[in-house]
C-alpha positions as CSV (number, residue, x, y, z in Angstrom):
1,X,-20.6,10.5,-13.8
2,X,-17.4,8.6,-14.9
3,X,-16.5,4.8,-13.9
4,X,-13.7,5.9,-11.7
5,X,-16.3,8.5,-9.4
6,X,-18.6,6.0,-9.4
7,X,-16.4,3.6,-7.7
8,X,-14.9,6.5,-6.0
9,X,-18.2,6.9,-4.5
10,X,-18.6,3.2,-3.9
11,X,-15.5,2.9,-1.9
12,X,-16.2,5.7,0.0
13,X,-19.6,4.6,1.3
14,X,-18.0,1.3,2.1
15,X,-15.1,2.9,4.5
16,X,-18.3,4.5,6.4
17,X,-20.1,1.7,7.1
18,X,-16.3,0.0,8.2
19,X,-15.7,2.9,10.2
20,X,-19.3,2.9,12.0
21,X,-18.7,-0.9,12.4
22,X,-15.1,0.1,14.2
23,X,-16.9,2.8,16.5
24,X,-19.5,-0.1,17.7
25,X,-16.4,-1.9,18.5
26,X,-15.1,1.1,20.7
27,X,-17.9,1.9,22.3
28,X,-18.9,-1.7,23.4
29,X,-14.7,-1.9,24.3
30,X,-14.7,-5.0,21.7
31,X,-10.9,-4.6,21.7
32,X,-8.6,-2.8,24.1
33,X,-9.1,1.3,24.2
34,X,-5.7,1.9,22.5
35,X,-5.6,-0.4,20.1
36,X,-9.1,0.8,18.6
37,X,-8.1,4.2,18.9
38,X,-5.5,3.7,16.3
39,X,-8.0,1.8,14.2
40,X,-10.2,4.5,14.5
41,X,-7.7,6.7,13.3
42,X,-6.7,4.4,10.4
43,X,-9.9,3.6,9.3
44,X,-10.6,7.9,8.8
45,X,-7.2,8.1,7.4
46,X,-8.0,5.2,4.6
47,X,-11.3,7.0,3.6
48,X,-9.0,10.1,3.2
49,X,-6.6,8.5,1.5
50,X,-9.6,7.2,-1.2
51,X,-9.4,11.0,-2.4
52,X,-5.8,11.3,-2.7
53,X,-5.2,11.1,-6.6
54,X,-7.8,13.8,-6.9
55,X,-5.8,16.2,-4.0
56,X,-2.3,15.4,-6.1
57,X,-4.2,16.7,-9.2
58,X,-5.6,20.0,-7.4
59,X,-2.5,20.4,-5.4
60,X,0.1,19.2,-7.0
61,X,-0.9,19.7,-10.4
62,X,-0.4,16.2,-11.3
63,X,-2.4,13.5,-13.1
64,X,-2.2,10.3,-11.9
65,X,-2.9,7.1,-14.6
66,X,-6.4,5.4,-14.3
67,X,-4.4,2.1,-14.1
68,X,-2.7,2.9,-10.9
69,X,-5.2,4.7,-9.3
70,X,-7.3,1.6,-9.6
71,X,-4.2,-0.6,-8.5
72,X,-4.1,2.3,-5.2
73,X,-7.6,1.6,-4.0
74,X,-7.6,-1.9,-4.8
75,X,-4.7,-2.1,-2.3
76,X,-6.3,0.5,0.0
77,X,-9.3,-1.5,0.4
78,X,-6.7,-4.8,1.0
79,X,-5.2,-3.3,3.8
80,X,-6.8,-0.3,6.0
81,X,-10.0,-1.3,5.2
82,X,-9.9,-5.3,5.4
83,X,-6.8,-6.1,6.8
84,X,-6.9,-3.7,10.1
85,X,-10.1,-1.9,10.1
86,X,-12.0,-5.6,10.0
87,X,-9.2,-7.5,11.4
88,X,-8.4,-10.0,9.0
89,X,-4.8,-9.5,9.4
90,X,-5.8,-10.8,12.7
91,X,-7.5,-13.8,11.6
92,X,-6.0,-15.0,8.6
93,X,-2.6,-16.1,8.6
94,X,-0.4,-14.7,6.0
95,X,-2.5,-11.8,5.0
96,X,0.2,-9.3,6.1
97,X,2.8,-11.4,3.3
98,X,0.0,-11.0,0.7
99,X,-0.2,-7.3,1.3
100,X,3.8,-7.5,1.3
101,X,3.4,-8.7,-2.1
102,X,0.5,-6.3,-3.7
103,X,2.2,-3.4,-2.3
104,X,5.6,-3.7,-3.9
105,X,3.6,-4.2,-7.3
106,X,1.8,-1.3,-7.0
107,X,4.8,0.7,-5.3
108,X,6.9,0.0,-8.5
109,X,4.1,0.7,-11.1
110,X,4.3,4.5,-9.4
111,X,8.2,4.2,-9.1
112,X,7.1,3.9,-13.3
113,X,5.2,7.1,-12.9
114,X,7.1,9.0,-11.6
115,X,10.4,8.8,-13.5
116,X,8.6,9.1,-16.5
117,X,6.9,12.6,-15.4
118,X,10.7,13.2,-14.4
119,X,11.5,12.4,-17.8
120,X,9.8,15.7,-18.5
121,X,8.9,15.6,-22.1
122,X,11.6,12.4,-23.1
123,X,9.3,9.7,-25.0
124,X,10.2,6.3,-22.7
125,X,10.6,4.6,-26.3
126,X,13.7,6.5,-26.8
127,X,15.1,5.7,-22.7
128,X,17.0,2.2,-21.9
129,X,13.8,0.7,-20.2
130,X,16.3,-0.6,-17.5
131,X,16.2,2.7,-16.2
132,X,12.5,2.3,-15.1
133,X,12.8,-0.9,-14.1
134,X,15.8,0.0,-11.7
135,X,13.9,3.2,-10.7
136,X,10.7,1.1,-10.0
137,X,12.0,-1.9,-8.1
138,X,14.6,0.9,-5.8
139,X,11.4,2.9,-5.5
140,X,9.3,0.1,-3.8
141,X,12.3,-1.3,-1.4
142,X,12.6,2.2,-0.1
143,X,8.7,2.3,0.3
144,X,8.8,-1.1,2.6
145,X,11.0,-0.2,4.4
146,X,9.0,2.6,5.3
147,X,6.5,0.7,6.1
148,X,8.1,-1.7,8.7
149,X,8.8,2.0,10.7
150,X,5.1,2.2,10.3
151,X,4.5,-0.8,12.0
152,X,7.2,-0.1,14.4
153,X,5.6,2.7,15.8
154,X,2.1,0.8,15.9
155,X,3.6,-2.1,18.0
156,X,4.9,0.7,20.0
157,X,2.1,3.0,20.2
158,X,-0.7,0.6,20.7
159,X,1.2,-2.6,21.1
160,X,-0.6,-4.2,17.8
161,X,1.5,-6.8,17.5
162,X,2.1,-5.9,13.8
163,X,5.8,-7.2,13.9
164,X,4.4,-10.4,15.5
165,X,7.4,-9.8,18.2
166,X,4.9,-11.2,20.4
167,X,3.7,-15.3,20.8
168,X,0.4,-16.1,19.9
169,X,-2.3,-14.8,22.4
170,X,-3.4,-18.2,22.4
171,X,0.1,-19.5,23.7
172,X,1.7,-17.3,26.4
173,X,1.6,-13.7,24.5
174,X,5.6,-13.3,25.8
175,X,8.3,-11.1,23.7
176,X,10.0,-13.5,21.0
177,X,13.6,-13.0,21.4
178,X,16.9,-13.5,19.0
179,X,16.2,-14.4,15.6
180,X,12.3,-15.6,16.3
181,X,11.3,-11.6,16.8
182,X,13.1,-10.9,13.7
183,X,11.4,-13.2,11.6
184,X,8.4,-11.3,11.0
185,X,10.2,-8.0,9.5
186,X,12.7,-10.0,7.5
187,X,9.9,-11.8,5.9
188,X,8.2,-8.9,5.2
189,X,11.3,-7.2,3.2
190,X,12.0,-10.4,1.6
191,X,8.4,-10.7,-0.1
192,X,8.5,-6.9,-0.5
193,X,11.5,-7.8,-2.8
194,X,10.1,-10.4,-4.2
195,X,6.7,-8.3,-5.1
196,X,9.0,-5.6,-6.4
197,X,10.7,-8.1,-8.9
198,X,7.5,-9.8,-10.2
199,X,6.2,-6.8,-11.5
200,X,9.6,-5.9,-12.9
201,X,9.8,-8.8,-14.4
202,X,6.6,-8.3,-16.0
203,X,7.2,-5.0,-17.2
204,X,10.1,-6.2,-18.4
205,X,8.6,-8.4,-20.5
206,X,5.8,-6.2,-21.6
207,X,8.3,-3.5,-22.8
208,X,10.0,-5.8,-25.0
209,X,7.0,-6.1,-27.0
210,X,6.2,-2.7,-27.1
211,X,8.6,-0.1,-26.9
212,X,6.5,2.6,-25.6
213,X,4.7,0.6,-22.6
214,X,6.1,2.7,-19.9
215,X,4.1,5.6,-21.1
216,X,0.9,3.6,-19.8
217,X,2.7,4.7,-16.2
218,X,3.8,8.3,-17.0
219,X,2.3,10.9,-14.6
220,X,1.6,14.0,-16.1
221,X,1.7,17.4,-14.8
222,X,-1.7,19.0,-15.6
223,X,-1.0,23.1,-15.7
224,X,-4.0,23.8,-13.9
């Protein structure tokens, strides 16, 4: 069995035991009944999720670099599996910014991937690297933004509170108004940028040292 199954396997036991831990947490009514339903949800949507490289490579015929499949679960685990599913986003304050920042990183890394598999058989070497850097960083601000719909339709599902639009439950809990409730999703967008232009920046560096870095990112289409 290779490394990555094995921690494939890992990973996998881990987000049963999180999920079994979530159901305890239902059934005992822990939390409020809508809230834990999502959770619920999320938690057997983030185990899933562990198995999509290997569904892109059966059903999309694509091969996804070890590297970023790594950087994917490492992020996974960050935030479905500690940050909502055990409610440390709850907890610890700034956790949702850190996750602002992973995700851009690893957002832009597969930004990287995929225009080089859209490069088609072009060797990155012979392309302006700025065109993978601008790919990458558009790639992840697209992606965050997404991702504020996401916890849009949380907040408004299961009123989660994941736009922090409400006070502190240990104050009075009461809709922010004006520029307060907007401070939340501005802040995230601005540390998604600044995620996004980190790992530009250190691309950047990397590929003027070596001209054919950006191949480390390429995703490949396998044939079969």
């Amino acid at each position: 069995m290779t490394n990555q199954r094995k921690i494939q396997r890992a990973f996998t036991i881990f987000g049963l035991l999180v999920f079994l831990f979530n159901l305890y947490e239902y059934i005992t009514v822990r939390l409020p009944r809508p809230e834990m339903t999502v959770i619920l949800l999320e938690c057997l949507a983030g185990i899933a999720l562990i198995y999509l490289p290997q569904i892109a490579r059966k059903l999309l015929k694509i091969e996804i670099p070890q590297p970023i499949v790594y950087f994917y679960w490492f992020f996974l685990w960050l935030s479905v599996f500690m940050g909502t599913c055990l409610h440390l986003i709850r907890f610890i304050n700034g956790w949702d910014k850190v996750l602002h920042t992973v995700s851009p990183m690893l957002l832009t890394a597969l930004g990287y991937g995929i225009c080089g598999m859209l490069l088609k058989k072009t060797v990155a070497k012979e392309v302006s690297p700025w065109l993978f850097l601008v790919f990458g960083f558009a790639f992840a601000g697209v992606c965050g933004v997404f991702w504020e719909f996401w916890e849009f339709l949380c907040d408004s599902v299961a009123n989660m509170n994941l736009q922090r639009y409400l006070d502190s439950p240990d104050s009075s809990g009461a809709p922010l108004v004006g520029r307060a409730a907007l401070m939340d999703t501005m802040g995230d967008l601005f540390t998604n940028t600044a995620g996004a232009l980190l790992m530009g920046l250190y691309a950047g560096v990397k590929s003027r040292k070596d001209l054919a870095y950006f191949e480390t990112y390429r995703i490949k289409k396998t044939g079969r």
